[in-house]
C-alpha positions in Angstrom: -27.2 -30.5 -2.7 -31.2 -30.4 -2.3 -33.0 -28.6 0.1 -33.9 -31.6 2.1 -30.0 -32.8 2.4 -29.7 -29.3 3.7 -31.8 -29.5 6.6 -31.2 -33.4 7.1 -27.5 -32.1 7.2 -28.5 -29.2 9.9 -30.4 -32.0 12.1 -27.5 -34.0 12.2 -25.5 -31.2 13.4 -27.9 -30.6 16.2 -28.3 -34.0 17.3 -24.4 -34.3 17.4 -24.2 -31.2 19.5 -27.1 -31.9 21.9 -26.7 -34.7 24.6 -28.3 -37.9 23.3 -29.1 -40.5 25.7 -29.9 -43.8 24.4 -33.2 -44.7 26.0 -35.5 -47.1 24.2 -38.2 -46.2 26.6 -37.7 -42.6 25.6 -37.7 -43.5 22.0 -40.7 -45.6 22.3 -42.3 -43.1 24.8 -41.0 -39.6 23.1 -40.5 -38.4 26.4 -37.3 -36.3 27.6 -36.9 -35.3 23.8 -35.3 -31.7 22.9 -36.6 -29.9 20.0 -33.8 -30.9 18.1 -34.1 -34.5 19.1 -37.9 -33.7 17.9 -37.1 -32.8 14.4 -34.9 -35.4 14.0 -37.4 -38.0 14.4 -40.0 -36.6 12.8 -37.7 -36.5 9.7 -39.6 -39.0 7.6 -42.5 -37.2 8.2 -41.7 -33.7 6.9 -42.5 -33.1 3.4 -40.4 -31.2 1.2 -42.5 -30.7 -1.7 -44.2 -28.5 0.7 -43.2 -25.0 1.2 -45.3 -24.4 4.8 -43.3 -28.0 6.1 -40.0 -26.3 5.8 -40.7 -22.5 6.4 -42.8 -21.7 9.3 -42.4 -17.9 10.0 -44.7 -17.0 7.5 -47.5 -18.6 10.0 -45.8 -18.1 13.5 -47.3 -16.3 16.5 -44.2 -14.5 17.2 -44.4 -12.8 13.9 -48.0 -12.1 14.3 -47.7 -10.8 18.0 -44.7 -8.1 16.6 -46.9 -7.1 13.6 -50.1 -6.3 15.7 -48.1 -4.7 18.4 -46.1 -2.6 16.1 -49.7 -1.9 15.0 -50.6 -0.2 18.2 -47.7 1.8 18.6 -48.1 3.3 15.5 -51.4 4.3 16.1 -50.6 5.6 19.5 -47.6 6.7 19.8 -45.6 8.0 23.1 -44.2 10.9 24.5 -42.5 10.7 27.6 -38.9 10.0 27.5 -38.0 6.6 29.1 -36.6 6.5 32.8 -34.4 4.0 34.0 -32.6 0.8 32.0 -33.9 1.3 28.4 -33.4 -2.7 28.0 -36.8 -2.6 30.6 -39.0 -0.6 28.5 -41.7 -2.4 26.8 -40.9 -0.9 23.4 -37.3 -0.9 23.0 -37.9 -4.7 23.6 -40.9 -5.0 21.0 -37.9 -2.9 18.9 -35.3 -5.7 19.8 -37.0 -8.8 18.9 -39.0 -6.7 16.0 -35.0 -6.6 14.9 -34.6 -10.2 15.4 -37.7 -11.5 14.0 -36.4 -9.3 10.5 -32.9 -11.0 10.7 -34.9 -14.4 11.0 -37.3 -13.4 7.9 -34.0 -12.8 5.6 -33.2 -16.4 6.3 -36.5 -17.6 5.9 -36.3 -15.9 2.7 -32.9 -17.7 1.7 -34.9 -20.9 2.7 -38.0 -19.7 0.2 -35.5 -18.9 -2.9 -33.5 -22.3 -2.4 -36.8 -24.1 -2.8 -38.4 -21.9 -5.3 -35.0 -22.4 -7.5 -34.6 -25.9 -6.7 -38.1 -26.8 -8.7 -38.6 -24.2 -11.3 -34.6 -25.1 -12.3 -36.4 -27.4 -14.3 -38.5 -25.2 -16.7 -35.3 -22.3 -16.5 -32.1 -23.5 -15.7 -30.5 -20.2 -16.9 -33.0 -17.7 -14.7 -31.0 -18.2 -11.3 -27.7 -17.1 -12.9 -29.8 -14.1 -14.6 -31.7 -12.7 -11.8 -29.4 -13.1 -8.3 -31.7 -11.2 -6.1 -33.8 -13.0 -4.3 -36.9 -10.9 -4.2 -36.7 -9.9 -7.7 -36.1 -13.7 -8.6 -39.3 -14.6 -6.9 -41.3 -11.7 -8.8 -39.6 -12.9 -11.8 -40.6 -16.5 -11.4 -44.2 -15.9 -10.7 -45.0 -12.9 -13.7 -43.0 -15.8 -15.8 -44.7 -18.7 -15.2 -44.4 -21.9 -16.7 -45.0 -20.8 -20.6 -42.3 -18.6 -20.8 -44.4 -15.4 -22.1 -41.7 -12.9 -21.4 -42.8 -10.9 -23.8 -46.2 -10.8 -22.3 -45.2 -9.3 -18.9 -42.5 -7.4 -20.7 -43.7 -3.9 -19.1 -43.9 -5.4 -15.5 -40.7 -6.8 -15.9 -39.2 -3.6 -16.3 -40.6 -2.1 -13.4 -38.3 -5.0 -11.4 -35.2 -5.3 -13.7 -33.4 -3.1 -15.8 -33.9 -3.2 -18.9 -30.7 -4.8 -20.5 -31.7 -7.5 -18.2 -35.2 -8.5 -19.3 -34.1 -8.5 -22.8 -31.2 -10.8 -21.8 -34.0 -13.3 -19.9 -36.5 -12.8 -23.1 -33.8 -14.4 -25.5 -32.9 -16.7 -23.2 -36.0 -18.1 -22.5 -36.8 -18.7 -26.2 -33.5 -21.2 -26.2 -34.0 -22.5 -22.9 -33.5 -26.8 -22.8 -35.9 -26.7 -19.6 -38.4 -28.7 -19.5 -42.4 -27.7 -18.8 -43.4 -28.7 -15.2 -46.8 -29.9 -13.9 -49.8 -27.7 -12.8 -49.1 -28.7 -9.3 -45.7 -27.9 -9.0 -46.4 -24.8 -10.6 -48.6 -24.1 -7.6 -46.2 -24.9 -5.3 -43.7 -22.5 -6.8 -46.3 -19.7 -7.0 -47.1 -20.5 -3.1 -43.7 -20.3 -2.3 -43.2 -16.8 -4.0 -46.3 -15.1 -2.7 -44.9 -16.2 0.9 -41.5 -15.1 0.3 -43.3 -11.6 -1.1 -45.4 -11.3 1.6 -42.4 -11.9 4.4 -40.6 -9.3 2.7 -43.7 -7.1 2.9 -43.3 -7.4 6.8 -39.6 -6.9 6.9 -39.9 -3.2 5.4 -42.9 -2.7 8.0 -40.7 -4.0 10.7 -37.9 -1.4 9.3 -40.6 1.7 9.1 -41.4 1.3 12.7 -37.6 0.9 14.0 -37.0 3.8 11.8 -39.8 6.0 12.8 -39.0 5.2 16.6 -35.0 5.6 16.2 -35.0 9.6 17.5 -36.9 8.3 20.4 -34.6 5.0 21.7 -31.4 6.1 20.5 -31.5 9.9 19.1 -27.9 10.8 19.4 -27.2 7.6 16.9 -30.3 8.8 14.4 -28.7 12.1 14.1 -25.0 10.5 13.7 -25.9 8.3 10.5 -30.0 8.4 10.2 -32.8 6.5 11.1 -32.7 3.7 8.6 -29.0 2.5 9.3 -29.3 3.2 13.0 -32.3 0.2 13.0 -30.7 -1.7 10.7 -27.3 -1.6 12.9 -29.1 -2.1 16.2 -31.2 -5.4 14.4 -27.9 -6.8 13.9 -25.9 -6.1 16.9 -28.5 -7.7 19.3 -29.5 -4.1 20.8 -28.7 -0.8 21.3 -26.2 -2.0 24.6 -24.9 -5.0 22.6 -23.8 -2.2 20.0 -22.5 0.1 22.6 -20.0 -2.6 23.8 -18.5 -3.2 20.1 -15.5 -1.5 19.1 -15.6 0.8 16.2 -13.6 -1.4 14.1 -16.4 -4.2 14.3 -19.1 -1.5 14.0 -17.3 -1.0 10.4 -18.3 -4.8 9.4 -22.1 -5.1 10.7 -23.6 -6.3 7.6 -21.0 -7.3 5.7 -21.8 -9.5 2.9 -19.7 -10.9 -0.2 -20.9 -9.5 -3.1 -21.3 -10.9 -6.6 -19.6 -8.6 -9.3 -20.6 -11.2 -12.3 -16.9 -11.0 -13.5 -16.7 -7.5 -13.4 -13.5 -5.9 -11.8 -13.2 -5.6 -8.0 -10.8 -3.0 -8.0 -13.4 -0.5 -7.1 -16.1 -2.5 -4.9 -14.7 -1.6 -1.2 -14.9 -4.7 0.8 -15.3 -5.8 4.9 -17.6 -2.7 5.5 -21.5 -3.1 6.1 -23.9 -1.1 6.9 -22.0 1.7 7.6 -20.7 2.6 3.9 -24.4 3.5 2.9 -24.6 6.3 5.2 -25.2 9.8 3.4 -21.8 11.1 4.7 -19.7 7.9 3.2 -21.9 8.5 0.0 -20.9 11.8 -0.5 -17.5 11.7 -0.5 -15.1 10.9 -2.8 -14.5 7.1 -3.9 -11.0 7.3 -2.6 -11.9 8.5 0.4 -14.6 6.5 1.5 -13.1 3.5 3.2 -11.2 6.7 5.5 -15.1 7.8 5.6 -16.6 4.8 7.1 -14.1 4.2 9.6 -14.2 7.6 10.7 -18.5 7.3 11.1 -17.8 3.8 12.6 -16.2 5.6 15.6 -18.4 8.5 16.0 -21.7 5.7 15.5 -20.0 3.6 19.2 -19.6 6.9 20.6 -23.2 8.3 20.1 -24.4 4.6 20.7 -22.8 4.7 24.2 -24.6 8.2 24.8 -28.0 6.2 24.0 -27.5 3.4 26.2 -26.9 5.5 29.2 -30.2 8.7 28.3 -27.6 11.2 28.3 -28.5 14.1 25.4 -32.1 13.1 24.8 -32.6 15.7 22.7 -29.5 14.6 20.3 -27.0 17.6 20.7 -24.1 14.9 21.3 -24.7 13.5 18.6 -25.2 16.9 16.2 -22.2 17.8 17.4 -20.7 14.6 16.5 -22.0 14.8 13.2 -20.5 18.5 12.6 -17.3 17.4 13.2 -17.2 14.1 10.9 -18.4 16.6 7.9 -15.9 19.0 8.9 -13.2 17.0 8.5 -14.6 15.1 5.5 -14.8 18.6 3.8 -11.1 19.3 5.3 -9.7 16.2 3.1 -11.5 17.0 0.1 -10.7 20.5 -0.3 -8.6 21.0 -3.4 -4.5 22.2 -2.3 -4.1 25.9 -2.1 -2.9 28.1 -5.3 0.9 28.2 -5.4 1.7 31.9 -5.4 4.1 32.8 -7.9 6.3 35.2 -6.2 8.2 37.7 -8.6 11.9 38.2 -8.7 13.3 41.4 -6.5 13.6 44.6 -7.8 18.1 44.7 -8.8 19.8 47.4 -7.0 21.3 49.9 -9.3 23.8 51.3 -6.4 26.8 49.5 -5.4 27.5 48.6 -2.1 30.4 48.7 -0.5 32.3 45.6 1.0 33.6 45.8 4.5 36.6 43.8 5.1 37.1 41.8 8.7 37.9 38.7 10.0 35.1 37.0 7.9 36.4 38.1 4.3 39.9 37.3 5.6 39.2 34.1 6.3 37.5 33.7 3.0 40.7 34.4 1.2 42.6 32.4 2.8 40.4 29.8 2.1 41.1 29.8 -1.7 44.6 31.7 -1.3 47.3 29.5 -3.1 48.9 27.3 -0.4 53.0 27.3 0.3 53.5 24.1 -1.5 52.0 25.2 -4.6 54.7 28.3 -4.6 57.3 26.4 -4.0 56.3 23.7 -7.1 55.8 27.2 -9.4 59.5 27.9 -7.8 63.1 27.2 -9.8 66.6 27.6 -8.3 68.6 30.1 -9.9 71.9 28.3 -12.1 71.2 25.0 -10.8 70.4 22.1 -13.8 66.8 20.7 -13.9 66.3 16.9 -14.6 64.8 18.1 -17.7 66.2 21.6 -18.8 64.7 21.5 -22.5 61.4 20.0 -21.6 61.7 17.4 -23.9 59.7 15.0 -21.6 56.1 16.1 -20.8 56.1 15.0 -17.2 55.1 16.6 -14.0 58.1 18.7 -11.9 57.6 19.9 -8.6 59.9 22.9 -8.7 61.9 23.5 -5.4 59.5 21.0 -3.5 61.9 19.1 -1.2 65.0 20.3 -2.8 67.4 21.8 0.2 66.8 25.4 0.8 63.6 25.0 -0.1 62.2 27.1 2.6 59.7 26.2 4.7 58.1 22.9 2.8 60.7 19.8 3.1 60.7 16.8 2.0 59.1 13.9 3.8 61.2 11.8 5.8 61.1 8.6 5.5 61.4 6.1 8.3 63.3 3.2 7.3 61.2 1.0 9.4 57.8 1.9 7.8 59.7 1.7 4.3 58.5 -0.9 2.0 61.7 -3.6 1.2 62.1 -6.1 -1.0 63.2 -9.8 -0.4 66.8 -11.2 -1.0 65.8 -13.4 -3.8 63.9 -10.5 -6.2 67.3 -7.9 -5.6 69.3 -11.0 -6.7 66.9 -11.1 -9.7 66.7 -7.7 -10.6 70.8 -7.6 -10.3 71.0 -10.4 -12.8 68.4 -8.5 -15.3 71.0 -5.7 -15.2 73.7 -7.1 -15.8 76.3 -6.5 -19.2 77.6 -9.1 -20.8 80.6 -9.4 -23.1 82.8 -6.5 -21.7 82.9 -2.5 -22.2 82.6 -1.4 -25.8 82.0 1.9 -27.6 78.2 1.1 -28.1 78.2 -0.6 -24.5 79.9 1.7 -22.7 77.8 4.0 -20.9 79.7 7.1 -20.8 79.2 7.2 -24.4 76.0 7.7 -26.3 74.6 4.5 -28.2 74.9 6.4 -31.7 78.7 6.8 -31.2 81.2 5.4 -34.0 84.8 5.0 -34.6 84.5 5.9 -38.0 84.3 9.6 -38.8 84.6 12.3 -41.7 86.8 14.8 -41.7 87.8 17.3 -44.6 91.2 16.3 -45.2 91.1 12.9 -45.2 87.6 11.9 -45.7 86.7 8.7 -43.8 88.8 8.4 -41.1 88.9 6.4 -37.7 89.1 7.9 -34.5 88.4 6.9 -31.1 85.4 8.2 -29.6 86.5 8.6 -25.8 89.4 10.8 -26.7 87.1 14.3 -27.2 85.7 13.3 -23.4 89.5 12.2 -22.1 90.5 15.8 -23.0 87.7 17.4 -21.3 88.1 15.4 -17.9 91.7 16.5 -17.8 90.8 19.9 -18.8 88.2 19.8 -15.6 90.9 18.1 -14.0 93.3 20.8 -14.6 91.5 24.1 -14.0 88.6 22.7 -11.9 90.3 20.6 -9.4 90.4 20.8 -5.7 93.6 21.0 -5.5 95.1 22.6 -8.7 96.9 26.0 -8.5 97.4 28.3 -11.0 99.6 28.4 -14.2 100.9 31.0 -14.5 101.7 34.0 -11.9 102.4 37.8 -13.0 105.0 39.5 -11.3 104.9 42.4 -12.6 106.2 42.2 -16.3 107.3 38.8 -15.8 106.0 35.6 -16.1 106.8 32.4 -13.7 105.8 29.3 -14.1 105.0 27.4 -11.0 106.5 24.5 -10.2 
């Protein structure tokens, strides 16, 4: 898009905003017209070739009138402190719209580079991606010109760019596929710099005087962050009340703007903070501590501003003592940790203490004394068979552990209505799997070990078959005999004589 579809593009949003009556007689007569309403007639007639047709600050009376009255306060300068509303003294208002008018001559600036690098694109395409800056584009473009002699002006170059940069534009210039423009146009461009130049030039006077006249209007602020942010945050706040009314957190983002890192990484630019960030307390600190830094100044800059606005501390101790406190706590968070102290082990005691007993060391043993069910597992009835009396199975026994006469641990009982059961169906099951078929043998029988045979040797006869059951028939009558409940005895001595009972 071209500088004139720009501004026909703004006219059409003003027109749209405005209220537009349809009056042929006030279109015929261009009476009841508002400026906007104005410029959008006179469309047709503006020329955009022409550098004074589209920015007019350059030859304005406001400019002028700030300029020649910044002028006399300079050369006489006051000393009495101001008394009543600062907003009604006739310098902080030259100061205000001295602010203004530089906020209007950055954009009349913008305006001036648009057209400079709308025409000379032409003869250097490449130049606007080279040179981004403005100013230094416009002082580029006219020590340039329109042959190209970068090696001519190769010394003033590097007074305005670095050095890697001019010899980027020399060697690019030399394979440039612009094309060479006309004397005129050349003249146009070279107008439009010089103005640019010379709007700047008024900018930084309009900055020396707001600086130089800070630590009178606001001196609590000037001795928070300096003279030269202090203006520059006032200009763009709209006064030094309009900045006492902002919180702190948008005192942090007055003059903001996104920057252009040319495809370098942004992991270390620190974005949405202005003005503030360039302060010599932000600069000083570490780079991971900075963002922490400017918030901290943006509170202590509303703070002093708020002082300002109301006279109180005209000589700036508010605002020293504001200061002393953001640099002590800025040198509180960079401040290395303190040294670990290696503390050496305690000198052993040779002598041996003596160990009291009590309540506290007998409740430690009993603690990790062995518990009554642990004795009685370790515990075995005297003449009584074990389950496993030779040990041949390596399983766990639990001694005398709810055995009767056990002593004090018994054996749980179990409540035959918590006890697990199983259905019907599985006992009739588990019945059937048990069940021997084919009647009692010598193998089957279970009385009898599985190994047993009828077949046995014996020296006189050799092989020979006996049965089996008859060595454990003779023993259950011999239990039977002398081990019943109601056997007697055999045999009864009365004195040498022997009776057998009947």
């Amino acid at each position: 898009m071209s500088l004139a579809d720009e501004l026909l593009a703004d006219l059409e949003e003003i027109a749209e905003e405005g209220d537009i009556e349809d009056d042929a007689e006030n279109k015929e007569n261009g009476e009841g017209l508002d400026e906007g309403q104005e410029d959008l007639m006179d469309l047709d007639a503006i020329d955009t070739d022409s550098i004074r047709s589209i920015a007019k600050l350059s030859d304005s009376q406001q400019l002028k009138r700030v300029l020649e009255q910044i002028d006399f306060y300079t050369a006489n300068p006051r000393q009495e402190e101001i008394h009543g509303p600062v907003e009604a003294d006739p310098e902080y208002q030259l100061i205000v719209e001295a602010n203004n008018v530089a906020v209007e001559i950055d954009h009349e600036i913008h305006i001036i580079h648009k057209f400079i690098r709308d025409h000379y694109s032409v003869r250097f395409p490449e130049l606007d991606s080279l040179v981004l800056n403005p100013i230094d584009y416009m002082q580029t473009v006219k020590l340039v010109g329109n042959d190209l002699g970068v090696t001519n002006v190769d010394a003033e170059l590097k007074e305005i760019l670095p050095a890697a940069s001019v010899m980027v534009i020399s060697v690019t210039a030399s394979t440039t596929q612009g094309k060479r423009i006309d004397d005129e146009d050349m003249e146009k461009v070279t107008e439009a710099c010089d103005m640019g130049l010379r709007l700047n030039e008024a900018k930084f006077r309009i900055y020396e005087y707001v600086e130089s006249r800070m630590a009178f209007i606001a001196p609590n602020l000037t001795y928070v962050i300096g003279p030269s942010i202090a203006a520059k945050l006032m200009g763009v706040a709209g006064g030094l009340t309009a900045l006492s009314k902002m919180p702190s957190c948008n005192v942090l983002l007055l003059g903001a703007q996104r920057r252009v890192l040319a495809g370098f990484s942004s992991m270390t630019a620190i974005s949405h903070i202005g003005f503030v960030v360039e302060t010599d307390l932000v600069q000083n600190t570490s780079p991971d501590l900075r963002t922490k830094a400017a918030r901290l100044v943006a509170g202590k800059c509303t703070l002093a501003a708020r002082v300002d606005s109301f006279h109180e501390s005209p000589t700036g101790s508010i605002g020293m003592s504001l200061r002393q406190e953001m640099e002590k706590k800025l040198n509180k968070l960079q401040e290395p940790p303190p040294v670990k102290q290696v503390k050496p082990l305690p000198r052993p005691d040779p002598s041996i203490r003596k160990k009291r007993g009590g309540r506290r060391v007998r409740r430690m043993k009993d603690k990790y004394a062995i518990t009554e069910m642990r004795r009685q597992a370790n515990r075995m009835t005297f003449g009584e068979v074990e389950d496993d009396p030779y040990q041949t199975e390596m399983g766990f026994n639990v001694g005398n552990v709810g055995k009767s006469g056990s002593g004090k641990v018994r054996a749980a009982v179990v409540d035959s209505k918590t006890q697990a059961t199983i259905s019907k169906r599985l006992q009739r099951k588990i019945e059937k799997q048990q069940q021997v078929y084919g009647g009692r043998s010598t193998v089957r029988g279970r009385e009898t070990s599985g190994t047993a045979s009828s077949v046995a040797f014996t020296p006189l006869q050799g092989l020979e078959i006996i049965n089996p059951q008859a060595a454990e028939k003779r023993i259950q009558e011999a239990n039977a005999k002398y081990f019943s409940n109601f056997g007697g005895f055999d045999k009864v001595k009365k004195g040498k004589e022997a009776v057998k009972q009947t």
